[in-house]
Every structure is written in structure tokens, then in C-alpha cells.
Residue, then its C-alpha position, 0 to 999 in steps of 0.5 A: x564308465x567306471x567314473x560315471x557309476x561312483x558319480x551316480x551312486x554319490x547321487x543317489x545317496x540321501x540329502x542327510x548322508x550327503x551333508x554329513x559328508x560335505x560337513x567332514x570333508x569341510x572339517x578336514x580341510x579347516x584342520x589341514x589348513x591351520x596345521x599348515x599355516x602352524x608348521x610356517x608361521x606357529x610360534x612352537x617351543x618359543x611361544x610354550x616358553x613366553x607362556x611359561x614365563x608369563x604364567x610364573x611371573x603372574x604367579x609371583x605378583x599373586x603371591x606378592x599381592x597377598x603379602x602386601x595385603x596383610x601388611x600393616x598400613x604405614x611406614x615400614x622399616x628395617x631397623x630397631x627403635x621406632x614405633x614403626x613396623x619392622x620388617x624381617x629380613x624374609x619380610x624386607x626382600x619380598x617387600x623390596x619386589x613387590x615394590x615399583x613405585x617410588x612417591x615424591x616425598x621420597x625423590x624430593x628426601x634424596x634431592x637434598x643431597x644431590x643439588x644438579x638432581x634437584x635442580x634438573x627436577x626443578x626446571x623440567x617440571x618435576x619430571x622422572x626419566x626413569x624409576x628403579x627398586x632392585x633387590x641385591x642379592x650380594x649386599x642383602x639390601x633393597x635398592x632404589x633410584x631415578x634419573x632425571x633430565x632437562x631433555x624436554x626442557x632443552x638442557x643436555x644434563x642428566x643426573x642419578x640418584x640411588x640408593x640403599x632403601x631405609x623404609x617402606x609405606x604401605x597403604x594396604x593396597x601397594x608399598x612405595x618407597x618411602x625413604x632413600x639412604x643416598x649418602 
């Protein structure tokens, strides 16, 4: 009896109040259920700290970029006696890892000393397996490298050229090796 006068009461209530308590109840469950499916399946600490991570790494690129951009287009070295620009020492670290491409002119500069290297590059159809451009914090220097192979061309060879980078292009938008010391 009890039950049936609580029913009856909810039915008497207005159209408006009832909508506005099925809305509510709706919303309740919506939020219940994806704090439920959080607790077993959200990804918590670990997906904060892959945020984390990405936001900074986002936030060093900027600020690479930016550098790059008020870099003067052409070649860019690290020593004395050229008309090129030099680099600081600050300059030529924050040059090195902003840096990821390694052109064709710099690969076939470093063939000339590595003949298997070259002649892999020759005969695969001038495909690179693999770039680098590291800066080591040891040596204080810029490093850079590729490896080349025949495996699509049915040869089981290998080879790896790196080496101490000398200079940098930059063409105003990106910076690119420009020559590899592998000798």
C-alpha cells in the first residue's frame, strides 16, 4: 500500500518536473558508467605521463623550429675561415637536434670513402635502411649516419657510414646535413 501511494504521487507530478527528473537520473547513470569503465580500462598515471611527455617534446620542436627560422639560408659550419656562417658552439648543439634529414649529396660525399656502402646504395636503387643525427654529449660533437642494404634487391650485406658532422644547410624552413666527416 505504501508502495502504491509513492507511485501515485510520482504520477501526479507535472510533465515538466517529471522530465527534469528522468534527465537526472540519465545523467547519473551516464557518469556512473564511464567512472566504471575508468576504473578498468582508463589508462590513469601512465596515460598523464605520455601526455606529459608529448607536450614537452611538442614544446621543444616550437622552439627549434623558431631557431631554425631565424637561421641564415645556406651552409652552415663549425669552424673558422670560410665565408659561411658560423655557428656557435650553443648554436651547433640546438642546430644538431633540430636536424633529421640527411640529403643525397651528403650520403654520396660519405660513399667516397666507404666503397661496400656505395656500391650496396648503387645496386639497391639508391635506397637508405635507416638515418641518424645524434648529438653526443661526451665528445661535444654532432653525429650522423645511415645504413644501407641489398636486402631488397636479394644481396645479405649491410653497411654503415657515420660520422662527425662538419656543416649544415639550412634552407630557412628545415636544416639538413650537409657534409659527414667519416674519415
Amino acid at each position: 500500500m505504501l508502495k502504491n501511494n509513492y507511485l501515485n504521487r510520482l504520477k501526479e507530478l507535472p510533465v515538466a518536473i517529471k522530465q527534469i527528473g528522468g534527465l537526472v537520473t540519465i545523467t547519473i547513470i551516464i557518469i556512473l558508467s564511464f567512472g566504471i569503465l575508468n576504473i578498468f580500462w582508463g589508462g590513469g598515471d601512465e596515460l598523464i605521463r605520455k601526455m606529459k611527455l608529448e607536450e614537452e617534446r611538442i614544446a621543444q620542436e616550437k622552439k627549434l623550429n623558431a631557431l631554425i627560422s631565424k637561421l641564415p639560408s645556406g651552409v652552415l659550419v663549425t669552424f673558422d675561415g670560410t665565408d659561411n656562417y658560423r655557428l656557435s658552439d650553443e648554436l651547433y648543439e640546438a642546430v644538431c637536434n633540430a636536424t633529421k634529414l640527411i640529403p643525397q649529396r651528403a650520403i654520396m660525399a660519405a660513399h667516397f670513402l666507404n666503397y661496400e656502402a656505395y656500391e650496396l646504395y648503387t645496386i639497391n636503387g639508391n635506397k637508405i635502411d635507416e638515418t641518424y643525427v645524434k648529438w653526443n654529449n661526451d665528445k661535444k660533437k654532432c653525429f650522423a649516419g645511415y645504413t644501407v642494404s641489398g636486402n631488397n634487391v636479394g644481396v645479405n650485406k649491410s653497411a654503415n657510414v657515420s660520422g662527425e658532422v662538419l656543416s649544415f644547410l639550412s634552407t630557412g624552413i628545415d636544416t639538413r646535413v650537409y657534409f659527414i666527416k667519416n674519415f
